[in-house]
C-alpha positions as CSV (number, residue, x, y, z in Angstrom):
1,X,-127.6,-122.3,-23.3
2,X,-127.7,-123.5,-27.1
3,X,-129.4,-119.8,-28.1
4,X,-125.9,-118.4,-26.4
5,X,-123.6,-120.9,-28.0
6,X,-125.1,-120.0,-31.2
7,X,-124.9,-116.5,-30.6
8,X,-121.2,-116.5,-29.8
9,X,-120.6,-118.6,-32.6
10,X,-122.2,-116.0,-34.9
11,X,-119.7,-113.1,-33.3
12,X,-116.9,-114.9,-34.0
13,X,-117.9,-115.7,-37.7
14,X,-118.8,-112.0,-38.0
15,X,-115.5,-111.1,-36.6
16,X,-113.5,-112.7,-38.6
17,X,-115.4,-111.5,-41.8
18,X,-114.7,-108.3,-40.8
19,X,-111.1,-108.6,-40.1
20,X,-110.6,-110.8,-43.4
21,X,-112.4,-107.5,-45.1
22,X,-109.7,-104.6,-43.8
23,X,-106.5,-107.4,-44.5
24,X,-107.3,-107.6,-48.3
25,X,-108.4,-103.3,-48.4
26,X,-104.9,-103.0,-47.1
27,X,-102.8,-105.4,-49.5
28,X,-104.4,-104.1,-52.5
29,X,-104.9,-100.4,-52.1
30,X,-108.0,-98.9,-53.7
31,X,-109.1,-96.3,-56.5
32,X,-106.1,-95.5,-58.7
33,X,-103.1,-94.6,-56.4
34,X,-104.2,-98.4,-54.9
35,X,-103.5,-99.6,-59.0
36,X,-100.6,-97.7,-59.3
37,X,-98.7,-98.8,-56.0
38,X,-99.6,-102.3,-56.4
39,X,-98.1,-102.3,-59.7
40,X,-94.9,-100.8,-59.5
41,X,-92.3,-102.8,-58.1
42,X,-94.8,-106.1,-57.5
43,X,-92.6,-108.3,-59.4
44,X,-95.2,-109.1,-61.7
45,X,-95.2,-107.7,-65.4
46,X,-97.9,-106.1,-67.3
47,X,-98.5,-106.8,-70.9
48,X,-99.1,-103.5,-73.3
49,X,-100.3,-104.7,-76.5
50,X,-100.5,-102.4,-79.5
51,X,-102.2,-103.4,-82.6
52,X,-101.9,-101.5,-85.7
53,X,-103.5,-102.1,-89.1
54,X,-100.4,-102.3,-91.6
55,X,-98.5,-105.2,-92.4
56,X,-95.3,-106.6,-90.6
57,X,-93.1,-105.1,-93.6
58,X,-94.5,-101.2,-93.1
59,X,-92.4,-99.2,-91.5
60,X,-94.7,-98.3,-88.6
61,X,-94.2,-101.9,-87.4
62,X,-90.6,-101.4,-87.8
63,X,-91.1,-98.2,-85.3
64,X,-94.0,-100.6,-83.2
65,X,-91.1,-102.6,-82.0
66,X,-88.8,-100.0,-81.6
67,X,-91.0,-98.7,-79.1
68,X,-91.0,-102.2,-77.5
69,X,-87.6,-101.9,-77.6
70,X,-87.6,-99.3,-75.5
71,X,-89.6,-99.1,-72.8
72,X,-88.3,-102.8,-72.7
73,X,-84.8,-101.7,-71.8
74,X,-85.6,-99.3,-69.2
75,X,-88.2,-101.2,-67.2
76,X,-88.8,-105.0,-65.7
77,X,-92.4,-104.3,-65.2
78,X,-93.7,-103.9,-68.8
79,X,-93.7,-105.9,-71.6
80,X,-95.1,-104.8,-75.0
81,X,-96.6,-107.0,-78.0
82,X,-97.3,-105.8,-81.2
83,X,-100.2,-106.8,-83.4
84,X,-99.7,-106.1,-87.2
85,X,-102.3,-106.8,-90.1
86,X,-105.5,-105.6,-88.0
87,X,-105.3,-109.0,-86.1
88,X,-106.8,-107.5,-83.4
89,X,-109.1,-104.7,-84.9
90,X,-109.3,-102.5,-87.6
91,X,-108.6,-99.2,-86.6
92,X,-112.0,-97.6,-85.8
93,X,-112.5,-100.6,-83.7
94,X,-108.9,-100.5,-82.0
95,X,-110.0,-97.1,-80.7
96,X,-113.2,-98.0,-79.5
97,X,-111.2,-101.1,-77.6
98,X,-108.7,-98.3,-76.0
99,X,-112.0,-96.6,-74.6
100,X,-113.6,-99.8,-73.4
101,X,-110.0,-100.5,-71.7
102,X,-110.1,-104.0,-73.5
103,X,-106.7,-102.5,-75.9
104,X,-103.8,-100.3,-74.4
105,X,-102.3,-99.0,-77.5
106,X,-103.2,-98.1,-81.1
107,X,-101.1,-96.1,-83.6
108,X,-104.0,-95.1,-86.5
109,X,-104.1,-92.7,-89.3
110,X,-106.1,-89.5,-88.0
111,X,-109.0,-90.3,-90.3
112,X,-110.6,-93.1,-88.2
113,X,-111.0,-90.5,-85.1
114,X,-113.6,-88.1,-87.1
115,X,-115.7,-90.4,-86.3
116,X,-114.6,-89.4,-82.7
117,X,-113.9,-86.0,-83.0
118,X,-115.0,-83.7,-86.3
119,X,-111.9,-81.4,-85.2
120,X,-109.7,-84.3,-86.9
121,X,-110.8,-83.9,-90.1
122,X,-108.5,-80.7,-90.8
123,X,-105.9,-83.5,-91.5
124,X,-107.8,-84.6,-94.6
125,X,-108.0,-81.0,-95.9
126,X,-106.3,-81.6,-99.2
127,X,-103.2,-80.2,-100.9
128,X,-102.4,-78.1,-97.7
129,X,-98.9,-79.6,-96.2
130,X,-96.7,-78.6,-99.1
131,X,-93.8,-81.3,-97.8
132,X,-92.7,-82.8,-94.7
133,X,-90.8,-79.9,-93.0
134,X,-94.0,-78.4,-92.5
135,X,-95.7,-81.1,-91.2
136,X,-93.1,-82.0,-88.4
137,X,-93.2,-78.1,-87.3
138,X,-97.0,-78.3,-87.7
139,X,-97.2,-81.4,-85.5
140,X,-94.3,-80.5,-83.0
141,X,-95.6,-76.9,-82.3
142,X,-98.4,-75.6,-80.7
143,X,-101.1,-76.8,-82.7
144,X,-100.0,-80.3,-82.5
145,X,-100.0,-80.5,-79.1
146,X,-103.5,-78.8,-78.7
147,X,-105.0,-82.0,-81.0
148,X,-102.9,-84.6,-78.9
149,X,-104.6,-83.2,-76.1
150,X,-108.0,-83.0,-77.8
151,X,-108.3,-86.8,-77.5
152,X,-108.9,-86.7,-73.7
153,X,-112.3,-86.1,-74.1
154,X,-112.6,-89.6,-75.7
155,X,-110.8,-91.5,-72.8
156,X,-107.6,-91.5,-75.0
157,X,-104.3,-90.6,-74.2
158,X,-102.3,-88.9,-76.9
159,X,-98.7,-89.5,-76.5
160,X,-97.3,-88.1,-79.8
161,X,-97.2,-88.0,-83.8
162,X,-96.0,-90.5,-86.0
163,X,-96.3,-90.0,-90.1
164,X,-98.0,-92.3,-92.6
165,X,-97.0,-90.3,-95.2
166,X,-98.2,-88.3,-98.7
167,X,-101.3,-89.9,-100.3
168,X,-100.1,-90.4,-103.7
169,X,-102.6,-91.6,-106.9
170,X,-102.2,-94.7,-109.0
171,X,-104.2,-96.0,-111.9
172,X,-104.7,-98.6,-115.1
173,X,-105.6,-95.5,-117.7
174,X,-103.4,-92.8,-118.0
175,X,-100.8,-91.0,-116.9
176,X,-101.8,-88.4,-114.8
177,X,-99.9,-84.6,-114.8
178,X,-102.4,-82.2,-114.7
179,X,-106.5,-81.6,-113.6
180,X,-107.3,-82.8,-117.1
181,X,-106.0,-86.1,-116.9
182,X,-108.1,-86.9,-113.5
183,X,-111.4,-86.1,-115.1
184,X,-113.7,-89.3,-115.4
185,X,-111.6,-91.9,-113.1
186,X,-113.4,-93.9,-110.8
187,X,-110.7,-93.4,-107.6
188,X,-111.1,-95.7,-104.9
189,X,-111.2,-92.8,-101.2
190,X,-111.4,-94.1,-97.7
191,X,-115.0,-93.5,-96.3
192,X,-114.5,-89.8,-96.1
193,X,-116.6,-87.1,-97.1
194,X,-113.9,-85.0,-97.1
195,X,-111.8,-87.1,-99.6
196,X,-114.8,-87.9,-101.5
197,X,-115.9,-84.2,-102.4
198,X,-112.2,-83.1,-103.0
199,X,-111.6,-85.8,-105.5
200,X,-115.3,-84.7,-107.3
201,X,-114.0,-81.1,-107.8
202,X,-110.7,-82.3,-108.8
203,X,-113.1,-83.9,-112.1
204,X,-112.5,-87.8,-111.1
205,X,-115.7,-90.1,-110.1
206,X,-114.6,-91.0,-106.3
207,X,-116.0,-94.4,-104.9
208,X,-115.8,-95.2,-101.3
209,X,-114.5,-98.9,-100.8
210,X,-113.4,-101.1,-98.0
211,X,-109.5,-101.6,-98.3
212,X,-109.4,-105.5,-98.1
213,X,-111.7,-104.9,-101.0
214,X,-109.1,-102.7,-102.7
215,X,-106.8,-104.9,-104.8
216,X,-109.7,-106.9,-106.0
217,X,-111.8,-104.0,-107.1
218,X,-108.7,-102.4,-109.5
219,X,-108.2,-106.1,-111.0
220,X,-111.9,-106.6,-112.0
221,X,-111.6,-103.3,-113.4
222,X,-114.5,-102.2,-111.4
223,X,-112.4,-98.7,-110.4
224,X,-109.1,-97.5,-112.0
225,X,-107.1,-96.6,-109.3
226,X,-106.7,-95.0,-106.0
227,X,-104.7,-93.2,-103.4
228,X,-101.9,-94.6,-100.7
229,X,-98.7,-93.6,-99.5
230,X,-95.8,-95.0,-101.6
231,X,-95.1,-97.9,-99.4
232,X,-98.4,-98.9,-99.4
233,X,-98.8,-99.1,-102.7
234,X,-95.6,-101.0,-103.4
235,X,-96.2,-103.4,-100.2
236,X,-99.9,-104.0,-101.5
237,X,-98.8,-104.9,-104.9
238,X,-100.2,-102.6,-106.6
239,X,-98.3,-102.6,-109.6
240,X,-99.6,-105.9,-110.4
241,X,-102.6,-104.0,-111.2
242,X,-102.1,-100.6,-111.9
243,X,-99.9,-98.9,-114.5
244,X,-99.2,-95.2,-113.9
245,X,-98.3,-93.3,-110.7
246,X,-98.3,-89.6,-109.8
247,X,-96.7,-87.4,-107.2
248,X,-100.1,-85.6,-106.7
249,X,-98.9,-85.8,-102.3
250,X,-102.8,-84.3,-102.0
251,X,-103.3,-85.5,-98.5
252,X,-100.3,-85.6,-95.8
253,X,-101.5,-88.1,-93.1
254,X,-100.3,-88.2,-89.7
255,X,-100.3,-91.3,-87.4
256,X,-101.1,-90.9,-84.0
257,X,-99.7,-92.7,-80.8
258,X,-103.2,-93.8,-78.8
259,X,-103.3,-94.9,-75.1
260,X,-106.6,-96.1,-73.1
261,X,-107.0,-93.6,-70.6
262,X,-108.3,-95.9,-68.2
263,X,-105.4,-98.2,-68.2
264,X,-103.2,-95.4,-68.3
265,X,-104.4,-94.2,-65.1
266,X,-103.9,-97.4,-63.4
267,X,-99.8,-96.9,-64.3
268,X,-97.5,-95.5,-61.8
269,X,-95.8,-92.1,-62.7
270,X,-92.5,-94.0,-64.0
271,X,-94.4,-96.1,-65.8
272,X,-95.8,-93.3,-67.8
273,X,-92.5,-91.1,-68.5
274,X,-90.8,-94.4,-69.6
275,X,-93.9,-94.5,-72.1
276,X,-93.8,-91.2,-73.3
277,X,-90.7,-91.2,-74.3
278,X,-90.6,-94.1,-75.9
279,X,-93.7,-93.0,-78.2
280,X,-91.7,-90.0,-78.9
281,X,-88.5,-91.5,-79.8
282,X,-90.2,-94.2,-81.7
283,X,-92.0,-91.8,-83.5
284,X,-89.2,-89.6,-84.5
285,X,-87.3,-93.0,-85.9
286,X,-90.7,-93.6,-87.6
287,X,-90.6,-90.3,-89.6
288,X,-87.3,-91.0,-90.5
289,X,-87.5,-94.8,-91.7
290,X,-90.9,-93.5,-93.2
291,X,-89.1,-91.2,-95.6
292,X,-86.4,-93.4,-96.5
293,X,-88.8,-96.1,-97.2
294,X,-91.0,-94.0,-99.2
295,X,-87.9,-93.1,-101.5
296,X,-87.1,-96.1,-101.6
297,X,-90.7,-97.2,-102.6
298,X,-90.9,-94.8,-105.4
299,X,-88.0,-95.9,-106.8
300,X,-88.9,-99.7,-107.4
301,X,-92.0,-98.4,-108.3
302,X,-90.8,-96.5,-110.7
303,X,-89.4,-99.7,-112.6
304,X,-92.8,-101.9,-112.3
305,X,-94.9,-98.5,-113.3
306,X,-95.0,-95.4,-115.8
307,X,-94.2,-92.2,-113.2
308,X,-95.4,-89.2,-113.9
309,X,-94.1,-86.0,-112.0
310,X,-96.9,-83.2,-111.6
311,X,-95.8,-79.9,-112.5
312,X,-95.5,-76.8,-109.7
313,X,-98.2,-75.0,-112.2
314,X,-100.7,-77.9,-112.2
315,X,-100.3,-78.2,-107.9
316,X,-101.5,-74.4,-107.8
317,X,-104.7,-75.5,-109.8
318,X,-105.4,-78.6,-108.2
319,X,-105.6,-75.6,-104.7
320,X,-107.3,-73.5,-106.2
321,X,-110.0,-76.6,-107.6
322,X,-110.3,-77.4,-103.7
323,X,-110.5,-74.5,-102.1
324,X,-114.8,-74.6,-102.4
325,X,-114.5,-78.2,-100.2
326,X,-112.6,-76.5,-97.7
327,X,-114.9,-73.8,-97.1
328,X,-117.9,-76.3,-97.2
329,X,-116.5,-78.8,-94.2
330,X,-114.9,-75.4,-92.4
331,X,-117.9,-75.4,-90.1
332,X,-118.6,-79.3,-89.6
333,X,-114.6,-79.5,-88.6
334,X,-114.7,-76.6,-86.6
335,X,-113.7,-72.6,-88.5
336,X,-111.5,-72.1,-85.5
337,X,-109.5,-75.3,-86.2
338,X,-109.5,-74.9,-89.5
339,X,-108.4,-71.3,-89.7
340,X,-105.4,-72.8,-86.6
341,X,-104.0,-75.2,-88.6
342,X,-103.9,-73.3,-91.5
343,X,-102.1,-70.3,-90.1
344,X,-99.8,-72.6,-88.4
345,X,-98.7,-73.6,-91.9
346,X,-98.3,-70.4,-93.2
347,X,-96.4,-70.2,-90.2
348,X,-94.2,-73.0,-90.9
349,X,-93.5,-72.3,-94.4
């Protein structure tokens, strides 16, 4: 009798295991259909943060909550937050945190994702973007698109371009107009071999430096200047430490609008196109507040520093000085890329 109570007691116990088991595979759905059902229309918001290395006076943070703005408006179920300054990551480590899922968005220059994908580094090909025309038909056309979708392999979504801008030269020695007046500077480049071997045929004496360590660095004199968009410079207080500034616009640098594939797949289909758009839109208000902060930039500038406008002549030899660096990372970036991208700016022009 007791070996059939406890028998019967078990059965029940097991039943109601098992019934307990299909009530909660029902309520929450499984794989990602189950993630993207239970998430639309739940009630219950989901937080996208974005974190983004600049400060909270650049205009990409102005187009950061612009974008929160958006998808703000036309949905209940998201919420964004915006992290300036690198509080979150830097940028290499921002992307990393997209493919771990740990981050949802990230808006980077292109140069952190060589590190990712070699293909990237035809954006730091110098003096080949004559202006920003160019660039937006570069970016919006074919060849834009087929580097947005490039980043899938990486378990990154790319939703669209944004624009950091020209790379523009500053320093504490001379002014500087022509190849001559580079020769013997010690320029402070990003970690980038690219960037480092076009500024050693261009004559100058690059040095690869952290950019906390920037400002610093150009006060203890240990390196006379370097190379930022205008609003960088201005918003970095640069001036403070650096005398003369150039138009030499060797490098145009895109941003790009990151989302964690993984997370992404968990949206629901609404979720996504409310997304997309807004990274779009966004973006296009970036470009546009970009360019008028950038004018705006070189002309404070221009009262704090001596400016010094490089002539069309001088461009053509500063091409022509790095045309040897572009053959030489051709194959490490990929000849077909390369030979793309620069066909899609003959193109444009």
């Amino acid at each position: 009798m007791k070996k059939l109570l406890m028998v019967m007691l078990s059965a029940v116990m097991i039943s109601a295991i098992f019934l307990a088991g299909c009530g909660g595979s029902n309520s929450s759905g499984s794989g990602e259909s189950g993630a993207a059902e239970g998430n639309e229309g739940s009630g219950e918001k989901r937080t996208l943060r974005v974190s983004i290395g600049v400060n909270d006076k650049h205009p990409e943070y102005e187009a950061s909550m612009k974008f929160k703005e958006l998808v703000e408006a036309e949905t209940d179920d998201l919420t964004v937050e915006v992290y300036h300054s690198g509080q979150i990551a830097d940028d290499r480590s921002a992307i990393e945190m997209l493919q771990f899922g740990t981050l949802d968005i990230t808006i980077p220059s292109t140069s952190p994702l060589v590190n990712f994908l070699p293909e990237y580094g035809v954006f730091d090909l110098p003096f080949t973007i004559p202006n920003e025309e160019v660039a937006d038909q570069v970016l919006d056309g074919e060849f834009g698109t087929k580097m947005l979708e490039m980043v899938d392999s990486q378990g990154l979504v790319g939703l669209a371009w944004w624009e950091n801008g020209f790379r523009n030269l500053t320093n504490d020695v001379r002014p500087v107009g022509s190849m001559k007046d580079v020769e013997g500077l010690k320029i402070r480049t990003m970690e980038n071999e690219i960037h480092l071997d076009a500024w050693k045929a261009l004559g100058a004496n690059p040095t690869p430096m952290a950019f906390t360590e920037l400002f610093t660095a150009m006060q203890q004199g240990t390196i006379d200047g370097q190379e930022n968009p205008y609003p960088t410079i201005l918003l970095s207080n640069y001036p403070e430490v650096q005398e003369h500034i150039s138009n030499t616009n060797h490098v145009y640098t895109p941003f790009i609008f990151l989302f964690s594939k993984s997370i992404w797949e968990e949206l629901s289909a609404d979720q996504q196109d409310i997304i997309s758009k807004a990274a779009v839109e966004a973006g296009q208000f970036n470009r546009e507040r970009t360019r008028e902060v950038a004018d705006e930039s070189l002309e404070e500038l221009k009262t704090q520093m001596t400016f010094t406008e490089v002539p069309e002549e001088e461009f053509a030899k500063f091409q022509e000085a790095v045309q040897p660096v572009i053959e030489k990372h051709k194959e490490s970036i990929g000849a077909d890329i390369v030979d793309e991208y620069l066909s899609a700016i003959e193109s444009a022009k």
